[in-house]
C-alpha positions in Angstrom: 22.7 -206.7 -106.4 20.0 -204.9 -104.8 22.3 -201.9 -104.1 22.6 -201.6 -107.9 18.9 -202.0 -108.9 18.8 -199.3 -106.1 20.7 -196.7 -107.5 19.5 -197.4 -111.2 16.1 -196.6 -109.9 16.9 -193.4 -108.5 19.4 -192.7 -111.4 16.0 -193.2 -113.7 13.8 -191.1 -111.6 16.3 -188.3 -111.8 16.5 -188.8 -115.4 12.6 -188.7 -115.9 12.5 -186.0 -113.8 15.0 -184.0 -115.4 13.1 -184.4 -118.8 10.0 -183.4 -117.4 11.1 -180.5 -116.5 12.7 -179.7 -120.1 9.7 -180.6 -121.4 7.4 -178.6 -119.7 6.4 -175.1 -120.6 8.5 -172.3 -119.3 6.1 -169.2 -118.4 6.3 -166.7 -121.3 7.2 -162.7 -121.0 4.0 -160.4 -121.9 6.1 -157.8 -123.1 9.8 -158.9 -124.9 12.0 -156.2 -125.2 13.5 -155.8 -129.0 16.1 -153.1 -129.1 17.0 -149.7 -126.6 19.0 -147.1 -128.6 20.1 -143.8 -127.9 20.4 -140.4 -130.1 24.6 -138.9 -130.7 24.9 -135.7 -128.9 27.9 -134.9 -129.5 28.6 -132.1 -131.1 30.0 -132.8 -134.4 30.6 -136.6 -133.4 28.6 -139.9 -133.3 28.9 -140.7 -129.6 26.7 -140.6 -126.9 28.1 -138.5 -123.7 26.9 -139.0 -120.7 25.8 -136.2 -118.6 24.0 -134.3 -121.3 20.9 -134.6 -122.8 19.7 -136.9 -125.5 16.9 -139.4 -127.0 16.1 -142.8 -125.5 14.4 -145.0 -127.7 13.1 -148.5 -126.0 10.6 -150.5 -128.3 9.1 -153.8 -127.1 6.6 -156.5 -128.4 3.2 -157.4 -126.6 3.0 -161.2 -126.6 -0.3 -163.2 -128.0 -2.8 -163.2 -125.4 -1.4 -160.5 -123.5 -1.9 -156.8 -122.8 0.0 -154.6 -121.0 -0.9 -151.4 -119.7 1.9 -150.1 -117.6 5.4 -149.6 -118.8 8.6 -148.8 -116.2 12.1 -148.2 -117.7 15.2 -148.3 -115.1 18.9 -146.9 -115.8 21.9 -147.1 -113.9 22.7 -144.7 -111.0 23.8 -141.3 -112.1 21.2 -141.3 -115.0 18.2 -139.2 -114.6 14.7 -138.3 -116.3 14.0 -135.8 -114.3 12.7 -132.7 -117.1 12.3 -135.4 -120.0 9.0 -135.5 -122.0 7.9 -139.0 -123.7 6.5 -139.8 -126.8 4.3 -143.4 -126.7 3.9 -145.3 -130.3 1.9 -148.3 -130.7 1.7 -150.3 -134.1 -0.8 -153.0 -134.1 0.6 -154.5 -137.7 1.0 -151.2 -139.8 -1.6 -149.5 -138.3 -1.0 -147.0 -135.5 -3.1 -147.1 -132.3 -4.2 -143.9 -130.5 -2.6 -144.3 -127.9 -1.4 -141.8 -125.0 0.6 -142.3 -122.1 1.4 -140.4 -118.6 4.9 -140.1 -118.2 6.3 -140.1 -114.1 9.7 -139.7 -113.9 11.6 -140.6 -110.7 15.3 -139.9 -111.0 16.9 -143.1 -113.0 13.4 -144.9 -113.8 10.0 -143.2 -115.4 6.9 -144.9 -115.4 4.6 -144.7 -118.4 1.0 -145.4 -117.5 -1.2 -145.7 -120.6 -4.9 -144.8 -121.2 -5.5 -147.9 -122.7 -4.3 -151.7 -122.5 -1.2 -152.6 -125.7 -3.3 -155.7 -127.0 -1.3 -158.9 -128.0 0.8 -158.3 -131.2 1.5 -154.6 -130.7 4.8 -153.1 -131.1 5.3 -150.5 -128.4 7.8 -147.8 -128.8 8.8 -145.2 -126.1 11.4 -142.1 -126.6 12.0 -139.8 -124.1 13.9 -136.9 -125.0 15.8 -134.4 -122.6 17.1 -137.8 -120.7 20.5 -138.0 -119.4 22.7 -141.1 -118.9 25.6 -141.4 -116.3 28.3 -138.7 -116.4 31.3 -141.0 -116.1 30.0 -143.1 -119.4 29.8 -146.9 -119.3 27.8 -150.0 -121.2 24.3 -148.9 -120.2 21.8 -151.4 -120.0 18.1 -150.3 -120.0 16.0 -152.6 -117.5 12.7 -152.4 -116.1 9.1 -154.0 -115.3 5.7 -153.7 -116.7 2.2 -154.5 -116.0 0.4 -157.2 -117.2 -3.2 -158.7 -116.6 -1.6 -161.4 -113.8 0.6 -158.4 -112.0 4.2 -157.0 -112.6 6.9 -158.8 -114.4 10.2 -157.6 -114.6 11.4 -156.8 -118.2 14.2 -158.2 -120.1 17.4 -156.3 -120.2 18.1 -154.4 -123.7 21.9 -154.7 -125.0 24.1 -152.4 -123.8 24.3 -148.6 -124.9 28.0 -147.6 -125.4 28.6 -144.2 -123.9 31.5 -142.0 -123.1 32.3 -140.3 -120.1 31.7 -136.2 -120.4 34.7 -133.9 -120.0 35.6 -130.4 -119.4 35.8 -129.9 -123.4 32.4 -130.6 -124.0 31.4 -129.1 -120.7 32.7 -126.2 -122.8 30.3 -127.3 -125.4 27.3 -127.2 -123.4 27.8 -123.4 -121.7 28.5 -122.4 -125.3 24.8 -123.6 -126.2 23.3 -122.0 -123.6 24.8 -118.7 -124.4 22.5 -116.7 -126.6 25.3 -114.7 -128.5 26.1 -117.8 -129.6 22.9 -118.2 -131.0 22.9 -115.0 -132.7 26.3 -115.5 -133.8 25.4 -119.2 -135.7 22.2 -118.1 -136.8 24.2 -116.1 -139.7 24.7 -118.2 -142.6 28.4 -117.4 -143.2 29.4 -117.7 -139.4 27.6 -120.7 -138.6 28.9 -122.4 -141.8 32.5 -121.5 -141.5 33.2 -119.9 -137.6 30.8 -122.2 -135.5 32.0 -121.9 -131.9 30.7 -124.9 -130.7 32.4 -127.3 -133.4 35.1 -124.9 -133.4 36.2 -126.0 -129.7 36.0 -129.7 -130.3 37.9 -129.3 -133.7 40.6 -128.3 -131.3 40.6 -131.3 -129.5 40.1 -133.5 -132.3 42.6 -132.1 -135.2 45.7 -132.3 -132.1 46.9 -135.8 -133.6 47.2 -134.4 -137.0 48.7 -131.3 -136.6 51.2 -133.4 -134.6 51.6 -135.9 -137.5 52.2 -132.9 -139.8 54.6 -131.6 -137.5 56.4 -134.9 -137.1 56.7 -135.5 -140.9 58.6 -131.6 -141.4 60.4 -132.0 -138.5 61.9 -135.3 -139.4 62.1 -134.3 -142.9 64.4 -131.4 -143.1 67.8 -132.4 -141.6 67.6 -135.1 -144.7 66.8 -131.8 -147.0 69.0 -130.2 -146.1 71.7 -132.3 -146.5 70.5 -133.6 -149.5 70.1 -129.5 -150.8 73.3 -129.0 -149.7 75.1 -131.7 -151.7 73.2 -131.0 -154.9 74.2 -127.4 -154.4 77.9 -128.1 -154.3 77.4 -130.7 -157.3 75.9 -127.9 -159.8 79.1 -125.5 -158.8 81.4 -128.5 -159.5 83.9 -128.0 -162.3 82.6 -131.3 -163.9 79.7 -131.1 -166.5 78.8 -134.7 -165.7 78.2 -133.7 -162.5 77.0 -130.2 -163.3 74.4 -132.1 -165.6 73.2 -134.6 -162.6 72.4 -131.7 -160.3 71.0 -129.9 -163.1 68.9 -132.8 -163.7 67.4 -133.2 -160.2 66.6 -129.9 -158.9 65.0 -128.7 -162.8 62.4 -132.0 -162.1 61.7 -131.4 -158.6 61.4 -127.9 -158.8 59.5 -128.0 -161.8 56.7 -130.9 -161.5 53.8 -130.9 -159.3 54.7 -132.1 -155.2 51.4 -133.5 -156.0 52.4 -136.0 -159.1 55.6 -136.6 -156.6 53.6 -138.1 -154.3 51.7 -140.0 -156.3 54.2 -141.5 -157.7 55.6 -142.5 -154.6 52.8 -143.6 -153.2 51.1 -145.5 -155.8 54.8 -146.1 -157.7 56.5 -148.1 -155.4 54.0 -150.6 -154.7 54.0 -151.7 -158.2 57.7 -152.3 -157.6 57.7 -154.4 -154.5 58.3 -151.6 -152.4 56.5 -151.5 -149.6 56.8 -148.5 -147.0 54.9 -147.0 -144.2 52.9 -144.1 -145.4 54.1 -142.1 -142.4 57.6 -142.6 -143.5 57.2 -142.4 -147.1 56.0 -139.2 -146.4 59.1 -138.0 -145.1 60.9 -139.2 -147.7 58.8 -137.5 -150.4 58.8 -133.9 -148.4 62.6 -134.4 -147.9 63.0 -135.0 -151.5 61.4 -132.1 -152.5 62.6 -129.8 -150.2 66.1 -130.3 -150.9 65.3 -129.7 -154.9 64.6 -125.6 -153.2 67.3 -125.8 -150.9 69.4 -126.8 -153.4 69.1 -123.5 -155.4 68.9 -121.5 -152.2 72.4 -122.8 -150.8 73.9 -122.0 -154.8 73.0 -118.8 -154.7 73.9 -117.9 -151.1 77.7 -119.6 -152.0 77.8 -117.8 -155.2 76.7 -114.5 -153.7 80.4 -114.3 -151.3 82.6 -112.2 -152.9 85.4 -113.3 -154.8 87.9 -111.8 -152.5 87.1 -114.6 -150.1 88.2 -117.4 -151.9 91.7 -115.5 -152.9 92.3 -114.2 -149.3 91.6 -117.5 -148.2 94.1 -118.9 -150.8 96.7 -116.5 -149.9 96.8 -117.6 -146.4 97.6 -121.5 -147.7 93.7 -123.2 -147.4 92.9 -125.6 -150.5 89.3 -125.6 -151.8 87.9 -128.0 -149.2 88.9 -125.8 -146.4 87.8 -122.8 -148.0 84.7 -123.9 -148.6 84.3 -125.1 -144.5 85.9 -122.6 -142.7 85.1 -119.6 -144.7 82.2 -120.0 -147.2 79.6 -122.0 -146.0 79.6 -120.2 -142.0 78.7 -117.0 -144.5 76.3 -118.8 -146.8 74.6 -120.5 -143.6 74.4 -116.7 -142.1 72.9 -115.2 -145.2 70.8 -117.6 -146.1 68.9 -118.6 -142.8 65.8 -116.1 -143.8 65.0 -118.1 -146.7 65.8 -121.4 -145.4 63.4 -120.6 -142.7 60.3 -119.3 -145.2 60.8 -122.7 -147.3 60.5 -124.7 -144.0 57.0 -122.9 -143.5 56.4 -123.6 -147.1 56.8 -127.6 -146.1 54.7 -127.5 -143.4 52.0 -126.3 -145.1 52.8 -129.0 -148.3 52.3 -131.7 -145.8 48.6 -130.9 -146.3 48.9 -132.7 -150.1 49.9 -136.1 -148.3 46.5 -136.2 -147.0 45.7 -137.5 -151.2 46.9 -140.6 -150.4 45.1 -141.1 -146.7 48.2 -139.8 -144.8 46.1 -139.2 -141.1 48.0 -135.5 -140.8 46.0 -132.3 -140.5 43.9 -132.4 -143.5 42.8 -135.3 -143.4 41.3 -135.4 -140.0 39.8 -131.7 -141.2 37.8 -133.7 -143.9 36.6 -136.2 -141.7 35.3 -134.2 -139.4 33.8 -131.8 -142.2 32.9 -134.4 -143.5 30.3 -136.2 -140.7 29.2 -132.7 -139.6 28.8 -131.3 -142.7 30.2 -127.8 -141.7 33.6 -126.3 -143.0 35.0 -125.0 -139.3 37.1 -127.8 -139.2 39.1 -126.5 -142.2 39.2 -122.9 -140.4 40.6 -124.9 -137.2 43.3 -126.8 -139.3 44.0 -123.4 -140.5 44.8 -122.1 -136.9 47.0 -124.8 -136.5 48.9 -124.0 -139.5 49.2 -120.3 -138.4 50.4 -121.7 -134.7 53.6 -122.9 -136.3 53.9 -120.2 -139.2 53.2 -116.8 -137.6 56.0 -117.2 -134.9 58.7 -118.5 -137.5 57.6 -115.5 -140.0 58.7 -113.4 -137.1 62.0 -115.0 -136.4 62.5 -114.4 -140.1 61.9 -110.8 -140.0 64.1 -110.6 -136.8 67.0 -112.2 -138.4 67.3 -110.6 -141.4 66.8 -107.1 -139.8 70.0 -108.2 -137.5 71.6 -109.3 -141.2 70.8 -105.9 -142.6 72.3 -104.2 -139.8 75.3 -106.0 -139.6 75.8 -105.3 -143.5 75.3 -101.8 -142.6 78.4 -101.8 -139.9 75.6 -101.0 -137.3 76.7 -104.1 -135.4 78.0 -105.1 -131.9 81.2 -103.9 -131.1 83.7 -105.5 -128.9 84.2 -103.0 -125.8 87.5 -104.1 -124.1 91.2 -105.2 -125.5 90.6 -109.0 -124.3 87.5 -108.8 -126.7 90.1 -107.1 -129.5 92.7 -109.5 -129.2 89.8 -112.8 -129.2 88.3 -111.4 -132.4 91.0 -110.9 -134.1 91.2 -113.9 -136.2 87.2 -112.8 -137.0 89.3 -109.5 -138.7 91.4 -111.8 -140.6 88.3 -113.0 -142.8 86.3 -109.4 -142.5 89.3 -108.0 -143.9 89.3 -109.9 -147.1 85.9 -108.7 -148.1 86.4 -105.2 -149.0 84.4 -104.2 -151.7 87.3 -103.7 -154.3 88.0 -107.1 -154.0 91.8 -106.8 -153.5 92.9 -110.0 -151.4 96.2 -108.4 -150.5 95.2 -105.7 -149.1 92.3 -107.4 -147.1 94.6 -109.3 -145.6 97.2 -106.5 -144.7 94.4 -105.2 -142.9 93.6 -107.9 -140.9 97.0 -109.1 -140.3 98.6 -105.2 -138.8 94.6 -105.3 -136.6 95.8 -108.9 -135.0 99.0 -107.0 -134.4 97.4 -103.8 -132.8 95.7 -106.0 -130.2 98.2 -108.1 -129.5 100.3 -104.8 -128.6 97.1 -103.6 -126.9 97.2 -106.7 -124.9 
């Protein structure tokens, strides 16, 4: 029994103890930090990069009955103040003290000594400029001490800063500032508005998933237009009006309403339907659509531009319609009609700017929101580059091919060298044969049939 009244004694002691302890006063901060921000230098961004210069602002509140006349800010290693000037504000209410302060940097902490004691109440506000936090980025927390009337107290630590680590792009950045061509070069209105190096570099960098997008989209889009162009093609040359009449249909409203209203009613069309598709597919679907509407009428007019003679030398050697059109037309068309294929796929690429309407992430749109937050229109001239990547070599495979085309056409083309050549190509002679320019199956054939013998007697 007396164990028990034992250890509900020192249970109540503990207890009273305990709420003794709540209950008494806690000693008070003379100085409470509010808020530590920092100023976005990057250079057409919002971020704060470590390594370079920028603005630290740290404000604090003087507590009742307090005054405080010394002021040390701390950062983590790697930060430094060194070359930074500081700026000391001190609101008593709405009215602004005169207040001054010596500034003594010391690597990652500066020491502000002021002329005269912050009296209780005051808001105090310190930005440094030309400070620097650590190069490799990080949740920066700003920490410190001060100096009251009793001695020095350490200060509270300030939510974090989010920076970012500084790379060899905006390294880039920094040389280009210093460089005083650069300068010269920005301080005219046209070139600084539309051809600013500095943004120009990190457009680069930050239009590369775009331009990828954009790529992606025409990539994966034109096998399907192709195919689709090459059907429709074969429909309008059908026999059948029906038919005739569908394909008619189909390429006259692609080819002839806006890519723009296409989309749009894709986009905002299907929705209202129940159907509900990614954007980044539906926008292959809509450029495949309309691409095969031009490929369409390019494919016609490439099988309709092989001579007649084809199709009756072809006959003449026993092939129906189906393997006519295979093994004799089509390899032809595909040949002739490669330049134009090409310059449509170049015309695609560039359409995929329109999808950036309907908040597609490809090229354009990343151009206007980056033009957008920097206020400058380089980022449309970089989007431009990237369009001119992709289009300037294909405009030269273009001209390449259909020189080779025009030369072949001309007779001006390779010539086989030795009999075993002769005798391999003599089937090729079969089909060249037929297309002599009077048209005459028969005697296409003739020819082609007494070369296959000549090499085989060469042989």
């Amino acid at each position: 029994m007396q164990h028990r009244r034992g250890a509900l004694l020192v249970a109540l002691a503990l207890a009273l103890t305990g709420a003794f302890a709540l209950a008494a006063p806690r000693p008070a901060q003379a100085l409470t930090t509010e808020k530590a921000t920092a100023r976005p230098n990057e250079d057409g961004g919002s971020s704060v990069i470590g390594g370079m210069d920028t603005r630290l602002t740290w404000e604090g509140t003087v507590e009742p009955g307090e005054e405080v006349t010394s002021v040390t800010l701390t950062l983590p290693e790697g930060s430094t103040f060194d070359h930074s000037t500081t700026r000391v504000t001190a609101l008593d209410g709405l009215s602004r003290m005169d207040v001054t302060g010596e500034a003594v940097p010391a690597g990652d902490s500066i020491t502000v000594t002021f002329d005269q004691a912050i009296p209780e109440g005051s808001l105090l506000r310190l930005e440094i400029t030309n400070m620097q936090f650590p190069s490799e980025g990080g949740d920066v927390v700003v920490s410190g001490s001060y100096e009251a009337a009793d001695g020095t107290h350490e200060l509270a630590d300030s939510a974090a800063i989010a920076t970012i680590a500084n790379t060899p792009l905006q390294s880039l950045v920094n040389w280009l500032d210093e460089q005083p061509w650069v300068e010269a070069w920005n301080s005219n209105q046209f070139l600084g508005m539309f051809l600013r190096p500095q943004l120009l570099v990190t457009s680069f960098s930050s239009l590369a998933p775009g331009w990828l997008l954009c790529l992606g989209i025409v990539v994966a889009a034109y096998p399907f237009a192709i195919a689709l162009g090459l059907l429709f093609a074969m429909l309008k040359i059908s026999k059948w009006k029906i038919v005739r009449a569908v394909a008619v249909v189909y390429i006259n409203v692609l080819r002839g309403t806006p890519l723009f209203l296409q989309i749009y009613i894709m986009f905002f069309g299907l929705p209202m339907l129940n159907i509900n598709i990614d954007n980044n597919v539906l926008g292959i679907i809509v450029m495949a659509i309309n691409s095969s509407a031009y490929l369409a009428e390019i494919f016609r007019a490439g099988i309709q531009s092989i001579p007649q003679g084809q199709y009756e030398a072809a006959s003449s050697l026993g092939m129906n319609y189906v393997q006519t059109m295979f093994n004799v037309i089509l390899p032809q068309t595909v040949r002739r009609v490669i330049p134009t294929v090409t310059s449509d796929f170049i015309t695609a690429f560039k359409d995929t700017s329109l999808l950036s309407s309907v908040g597609v992430m490809e090229l354009m749109m990343f151009s206007k929101n980056l033009t957008t937050v920097t206020g400058n229109i380089t980022p449309y001239v970089a989007a431009g580059i990237f369009y001119l990547i992709v289009t300037l070599p294909l405009i030269k495979v273009v001209g390449i091919v259909e020189e080779n085309i025009a030369r072949s056409e001309r007779g001006a083309g390779p010539r086989p060298k030795r009999r075993a050549d002769i005798a391999d190509n003599a089937d090729d002679l079969v089909g060249k044969g037929a297309a002599e320019k009077n048209g005459v199956a028969e005697e296409g054939v003739a020819r082609a049939v007494v070369a296959k013998e000549v090499a085989a007697d060469a042989c």
